[in-house]
N, C-alpha and C positions, 0 to 999 in steps of 0.2 A: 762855371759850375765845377763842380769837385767831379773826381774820375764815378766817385760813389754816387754820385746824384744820378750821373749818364748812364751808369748802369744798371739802375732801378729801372725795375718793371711797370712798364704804362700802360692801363687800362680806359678803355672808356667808361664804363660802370664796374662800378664793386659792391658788392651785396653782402649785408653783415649778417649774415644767420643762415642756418639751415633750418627751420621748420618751414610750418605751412607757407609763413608771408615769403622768406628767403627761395622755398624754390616754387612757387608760383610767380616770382620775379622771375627767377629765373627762366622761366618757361615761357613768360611773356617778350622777354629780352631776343629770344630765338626765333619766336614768332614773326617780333616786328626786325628780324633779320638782323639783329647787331647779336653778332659772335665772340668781340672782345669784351671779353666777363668775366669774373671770378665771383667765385661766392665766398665768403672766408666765413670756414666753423671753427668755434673753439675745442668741440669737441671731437670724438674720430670716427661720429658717424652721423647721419641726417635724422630730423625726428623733432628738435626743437622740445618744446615742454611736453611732449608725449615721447620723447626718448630718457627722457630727467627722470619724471615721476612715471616709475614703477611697480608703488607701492599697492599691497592687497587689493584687490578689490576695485584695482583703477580703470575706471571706464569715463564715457563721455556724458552728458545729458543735453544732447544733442543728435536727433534720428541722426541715422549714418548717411541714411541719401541724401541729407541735406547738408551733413557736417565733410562732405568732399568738394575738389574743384567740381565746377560745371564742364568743364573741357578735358575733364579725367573722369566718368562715372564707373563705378566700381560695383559691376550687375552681384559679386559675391560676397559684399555683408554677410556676416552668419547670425546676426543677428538684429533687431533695432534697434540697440542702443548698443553700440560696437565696445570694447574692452581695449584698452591699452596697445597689446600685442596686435591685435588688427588694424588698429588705426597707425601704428608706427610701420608697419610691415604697407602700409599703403603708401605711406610717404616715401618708403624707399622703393616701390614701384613707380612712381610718379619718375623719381630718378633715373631709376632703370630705362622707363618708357621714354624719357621725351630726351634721352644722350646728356644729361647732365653730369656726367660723373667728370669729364675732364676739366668742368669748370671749380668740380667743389675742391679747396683747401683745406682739409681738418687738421688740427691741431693747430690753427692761425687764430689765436683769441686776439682781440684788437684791440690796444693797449691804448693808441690816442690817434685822433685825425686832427691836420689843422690846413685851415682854407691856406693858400698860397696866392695872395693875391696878385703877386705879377704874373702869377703863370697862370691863372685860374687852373687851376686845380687842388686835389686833397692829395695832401704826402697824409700816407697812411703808413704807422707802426706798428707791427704784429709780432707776437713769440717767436714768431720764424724768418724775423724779417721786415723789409719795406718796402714801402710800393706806390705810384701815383696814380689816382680817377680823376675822370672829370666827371664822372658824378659819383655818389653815392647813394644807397638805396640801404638803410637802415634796416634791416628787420628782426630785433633782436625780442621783439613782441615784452609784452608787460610781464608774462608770467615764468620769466626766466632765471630772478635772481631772489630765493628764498630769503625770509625775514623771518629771523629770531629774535624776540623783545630780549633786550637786556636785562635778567633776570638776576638781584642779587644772589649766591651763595650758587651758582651752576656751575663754576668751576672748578668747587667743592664736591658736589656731587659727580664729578668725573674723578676728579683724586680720589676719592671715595669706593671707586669701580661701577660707579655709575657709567651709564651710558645714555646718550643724547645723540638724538638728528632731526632732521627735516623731515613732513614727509616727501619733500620732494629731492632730498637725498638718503635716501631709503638703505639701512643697512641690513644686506642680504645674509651675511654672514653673522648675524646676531641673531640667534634663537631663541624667540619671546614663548616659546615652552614653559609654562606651568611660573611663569614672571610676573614682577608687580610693575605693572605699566599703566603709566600717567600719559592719558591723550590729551593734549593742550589746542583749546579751538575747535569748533564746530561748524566749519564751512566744510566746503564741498569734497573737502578730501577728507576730511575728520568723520563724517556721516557714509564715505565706504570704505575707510578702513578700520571703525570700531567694530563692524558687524562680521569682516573678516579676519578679524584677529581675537575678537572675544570668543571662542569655544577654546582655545587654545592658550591661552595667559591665565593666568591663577587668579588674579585680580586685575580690571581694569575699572582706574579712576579717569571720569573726562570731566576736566575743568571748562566751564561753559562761562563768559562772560554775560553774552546777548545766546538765548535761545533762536535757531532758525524756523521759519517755516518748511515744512516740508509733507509735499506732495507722491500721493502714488508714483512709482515709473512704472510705466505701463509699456514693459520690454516682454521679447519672446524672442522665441530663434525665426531665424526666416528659413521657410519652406524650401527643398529641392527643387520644386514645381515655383516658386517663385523666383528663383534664382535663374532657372532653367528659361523663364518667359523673360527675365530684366537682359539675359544673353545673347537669346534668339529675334528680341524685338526690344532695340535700346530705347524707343520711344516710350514702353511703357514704365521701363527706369524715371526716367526725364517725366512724366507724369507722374509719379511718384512724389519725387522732388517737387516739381512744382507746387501739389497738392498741401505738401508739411509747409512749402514756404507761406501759400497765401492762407492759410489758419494763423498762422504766425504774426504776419500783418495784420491779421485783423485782430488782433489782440493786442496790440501795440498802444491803440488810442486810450486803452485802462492806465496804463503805464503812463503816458504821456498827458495826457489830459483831461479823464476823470477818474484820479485813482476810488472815488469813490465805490466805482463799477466792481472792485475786489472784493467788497465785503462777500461775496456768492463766494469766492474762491476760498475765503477764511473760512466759511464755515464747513466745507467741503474737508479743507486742513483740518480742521479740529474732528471731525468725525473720523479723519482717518487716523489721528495720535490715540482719541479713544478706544478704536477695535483695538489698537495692541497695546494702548497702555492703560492698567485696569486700579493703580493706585491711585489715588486723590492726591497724594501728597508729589507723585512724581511728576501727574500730568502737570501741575502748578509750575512745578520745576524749568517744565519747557515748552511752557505757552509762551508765546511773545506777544508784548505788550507794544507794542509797530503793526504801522497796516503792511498787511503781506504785498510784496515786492520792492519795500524800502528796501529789504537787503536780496540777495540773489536768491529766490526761492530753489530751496534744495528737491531733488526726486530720487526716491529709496522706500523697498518697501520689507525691509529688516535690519534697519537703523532702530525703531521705536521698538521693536524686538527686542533686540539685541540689549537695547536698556532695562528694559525690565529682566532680565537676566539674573539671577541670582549673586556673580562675581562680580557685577558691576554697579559702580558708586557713581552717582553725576554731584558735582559740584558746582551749585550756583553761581559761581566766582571766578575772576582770573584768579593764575598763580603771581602770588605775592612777593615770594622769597623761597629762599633753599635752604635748610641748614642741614649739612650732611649727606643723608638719602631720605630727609625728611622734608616734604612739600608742603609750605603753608599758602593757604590761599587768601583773597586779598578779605574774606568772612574773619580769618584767623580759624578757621578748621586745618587739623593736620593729617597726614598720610604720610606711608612710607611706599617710597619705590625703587624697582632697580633699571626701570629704562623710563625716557620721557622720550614723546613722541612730539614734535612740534607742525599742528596743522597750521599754523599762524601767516601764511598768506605769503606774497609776494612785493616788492618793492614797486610800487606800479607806478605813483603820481614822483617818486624820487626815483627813478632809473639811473642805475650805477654807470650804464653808459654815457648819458649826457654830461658828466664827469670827462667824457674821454674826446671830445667834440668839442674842438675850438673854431670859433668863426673869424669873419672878415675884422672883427676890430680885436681880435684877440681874447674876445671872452668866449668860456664855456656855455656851452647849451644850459649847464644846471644852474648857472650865473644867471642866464637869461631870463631861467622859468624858475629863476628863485622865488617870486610872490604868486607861481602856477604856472602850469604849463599852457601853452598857447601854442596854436600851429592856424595856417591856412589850410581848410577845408581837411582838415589831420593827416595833411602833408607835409608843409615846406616851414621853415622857421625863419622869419625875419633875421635880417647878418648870418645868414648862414645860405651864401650861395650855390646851388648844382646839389643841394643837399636833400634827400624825401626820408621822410619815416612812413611803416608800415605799421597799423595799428595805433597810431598816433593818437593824439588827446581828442578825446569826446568822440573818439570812435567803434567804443565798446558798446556792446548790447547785454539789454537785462532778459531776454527773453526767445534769441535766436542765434542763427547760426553767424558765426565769425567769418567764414569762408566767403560769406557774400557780403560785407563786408572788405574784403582783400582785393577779393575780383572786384572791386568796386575801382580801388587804390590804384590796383594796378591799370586799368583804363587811363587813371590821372598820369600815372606815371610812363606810361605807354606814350603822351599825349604832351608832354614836358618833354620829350627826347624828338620828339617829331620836330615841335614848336624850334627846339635848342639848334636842332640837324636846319633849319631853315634860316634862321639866321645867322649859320654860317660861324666858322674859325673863330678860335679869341674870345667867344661870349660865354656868358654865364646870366642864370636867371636869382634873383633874390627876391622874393614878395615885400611889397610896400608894410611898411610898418602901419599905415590907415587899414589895409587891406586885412591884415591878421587881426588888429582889432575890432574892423567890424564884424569881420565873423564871428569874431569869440561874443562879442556883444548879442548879436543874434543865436547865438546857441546859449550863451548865458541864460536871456530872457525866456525861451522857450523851458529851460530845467525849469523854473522856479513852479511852472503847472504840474510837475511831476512828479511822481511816489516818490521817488529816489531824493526829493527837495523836502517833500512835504510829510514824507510816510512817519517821520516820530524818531527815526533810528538813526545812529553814526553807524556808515559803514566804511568798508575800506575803494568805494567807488569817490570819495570825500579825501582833498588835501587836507594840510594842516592849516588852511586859512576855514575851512567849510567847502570851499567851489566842488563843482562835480568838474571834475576835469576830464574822466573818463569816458562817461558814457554817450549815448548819440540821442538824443532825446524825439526820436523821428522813425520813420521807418527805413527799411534798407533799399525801396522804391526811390526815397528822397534825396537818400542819400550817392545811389546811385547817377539819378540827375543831376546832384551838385557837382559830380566828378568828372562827368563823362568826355568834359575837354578843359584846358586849361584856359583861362581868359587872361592873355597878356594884360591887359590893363589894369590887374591885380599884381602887378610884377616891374621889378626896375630889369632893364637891364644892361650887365657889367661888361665892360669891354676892358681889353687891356691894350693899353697904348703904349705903344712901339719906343724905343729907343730914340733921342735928337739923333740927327745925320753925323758920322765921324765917330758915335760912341757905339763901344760893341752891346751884344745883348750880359754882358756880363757888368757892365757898367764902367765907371770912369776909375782910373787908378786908383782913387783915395775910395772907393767905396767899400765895404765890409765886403771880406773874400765870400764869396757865394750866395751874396744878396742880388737876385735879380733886378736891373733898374728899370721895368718897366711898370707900371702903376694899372690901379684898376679907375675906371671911371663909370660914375651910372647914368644910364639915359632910360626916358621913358621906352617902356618894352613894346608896346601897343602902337 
């Protein structure tokens, strides 16, 4: 090996993210007593998709007691349904609290990993550098890499002094004062930052392809005296939580197996668009024509407001095209504006990462799940040894918290290092390729009884084949049970065998200068 290989930094785990998934790995990693870890952020502080999106109005629709770790509760929520600013300022106490700051890297974006199969390990490339794992722990989560549809003539209306963003790169420094602003998209961020920004813009147009459903949030501040009893007696925190989770569950079965159970909930919806919206011609606008929870029912209770508003125009339509600073939508209605806002979602089922992730035979992960993503149990990826995702495929929820969910992961992944640590030096684990497809087989068949399959609507929980690849069509009891240990017998596993007698580990004269000669081999792991 080169001077430069010997002097790379060797890790036993490397953890790709700092949000929720990145440092509850990391938390679990200290637990189960391994201290050689890094966590590599790209960016220069902890927070994940609640450090990104900052935008007006940005909060969670998820109770707070139940959108934190279980092994971090947080007795001073200020509210039920926490904001942005609180929920990022908890991620970086979780930090604080449990001594992870000497693990986190910021400013280390991760450029590409590739398996090493004589050494079993990942040589990992970063902005700042390189490094070796023998595992890796992904957690770069789905909603991390904003998506802008290609839009003819947008780059006209930036020549033009237009201006354009995401909202989940939010420009602070652009004053939408008394502005004609185009919101593009009507999901979860679109529905709380039109109602925060329309008193304030002179005109707001929102371009609607699919109208959402959307629900009361039935938020308030929490009480001094509440806060004061979740501090004094953590037990009744922990009842709390419990109490949101198992409502939550039992809601699951609408969702999973008789969406018909939702019609109560539709109508519930409609009565609440009609207290505040009192035109005939608007309400039309944004009824949807889908049984509610095909797509992610939204909660806001001055979105339907906020619309009927006098300065503001909904268009039935995506946008079509740009000419200028004029907006045509895909009706052929025109508008003129001087900012566009893009609610238009995340790169979820094509993750820019799996790009960056080469495995055992030299393909990338996004090679891999070119016809859809696949994982074991929304973990491990066949040809890709010592490797785990967090949040991984078919492990989103339409109706609950993510966090339990992670805690779930990290148990698997807690239980994969155990398994790894016993069978000793040299190894590495890769799941059978029978393995990962019969699970996807069985998570496939259970979607098909589900809104999300059956409900009427495209949404972005859907590849570009149709599959759900995302969501978990189960509850988060079940899925907890699927994880709670790893079962070698779903697993090969790789050994690397040694050097013949008389050849160094650097290999024989003629070999390529710093190709290792030692090979990997698979045995049943079980």
């Amino acid at each position: 090996m080169s001077e430069q290989q010997h002097a790379r930094e060797h890790v036993r785990v490397a953890v790709i993210g700092s949000g929720f998934g990145g440092l509850g790995a990391a938390v679990r990693l200290r637990r189960e007593g391994i201290t050689d870890f890094v966590v590599l952020e790209r960016s220069d502080s902890v927070g994940g998709t609640w450090r990104d999106n900052s935008y007006p109005g940005c909060a969670c629709d998820v109770p707070s007691h139940l959108y934190s770790f279980s092994f971090a509760p947080n007795p001073d929520w200020p509210r039920t349904f926490s904001g942005q600013p609180h929920i990022r300022a908890y991620l970086e106490h979780v930090a604080d609290t449990f001594r992870l700051r000497p693990h986190l890297r910021f400013g280390h974006e991760v450029l590409m990993m590739r398996w090493d199969a004589g050494e079993l390990r990942w040589d990992i490339e970063t902005s700042r550098g390189s490094l070796t794992a023998d595992v890796v722990v992904s957690a770069t989560g789905p909603l991390s890499d904003p998506k802008i549809p290609d839009v003819p003539g947008l780059d006209g209306f930036r020549e033009q002094g237009g201006t354009v963003f995401h909202s989940a790169r939010w420009d602070h420094d652009y004053d939408l004062t008394g502005k004609r602003v185009a919101m593009i998209g009507t999901g979860a961020s679109a529905i709380q930052i039109v109602p925060s920004i329309q008193p304030q813009v002179g005109r707001l147009t929102l371009f609607q392809r699919t109208p959402p459903w959307v629900m009361p949030r039935v938020d308030r501040a929490i009480t001094g005296a509440e806060r004061w009893l979740h501090r004094q007696l953590p037990f009744t925190g922990a009842a709390r939580r419990g109490l949101l989770w198992g409502i939550r569950e039992l809601q699951v079965s609408a969702f999973t197996k008789r969406p018909g159970e939702l019609g109560l909930v539709e109508s519930l919806a409609k009565a609440n668009m009609r207290r505040a919206v009192k035109d005939p011609a608007l309400r039309a606008k944004l009824t949807p024509s889908y049984r509610i929870g095909c797509k992610r029912i939204l909660l806001s209770n001055d979105y339907y407001p906020a619309l009927a508003r006098p300065n503001v125009d909904v268009v039935a339509s995506g946008l079509s095209e740009v000419r200028g600073r004029t907006l045509v939508a895909a009706d052929g209605s025109e508008t003129e504006a001087d900012a566009i806002i893009f609610g238009t979602g995340f790169h979820v089922t094509d993750m820019p990462i799996a790009d960056r992730v080469v495995g055992a035979d030299g393909v990338t992960l996004a090679q891999a799940w070119k016809d859809g993503m696949e994982s074991l149990r929304g973990a491990t990826a066949a040809g890709f040894p010592n490797w785990m995702t967090l949040i991984g495929p078919n492990t989103g929820l339409g109706n609950s918290s993510m966090i339990l969910m992670i805690e779930s992961q990290l148990n698997y992944m807690a239980d994969f290092l155990r398994q790894l640590s016993l069978l000793g030096p040299d190894t590495a684990l890769t799941p059978r390729p029978s393995a990962v497809a019969d699970w996807n087989r069985r998570v496939q068949a259970r979607m098909e009884r589900t809104v999300w399959k059956s409900g009427g609507c495209d949404s972005w929980y859907l590849d570009a084949n149709g599959r759900n690849t995302t969501l978990w069509p189960g509850t988060t009891s079940e899925f907890r049970r699927a994880t709670r240990t790893v079962d070698l017998g779903e697993y090969e596993l790789v050994r690397a065998e040694k050097p013949p007698a008389g050849q160094s580990a650097e290999g024989p004269a003629d070999a390529p200068k710093g190709k290792p000669a030692r090979t990997a081999k698979k045995e049943t792991a079980a």
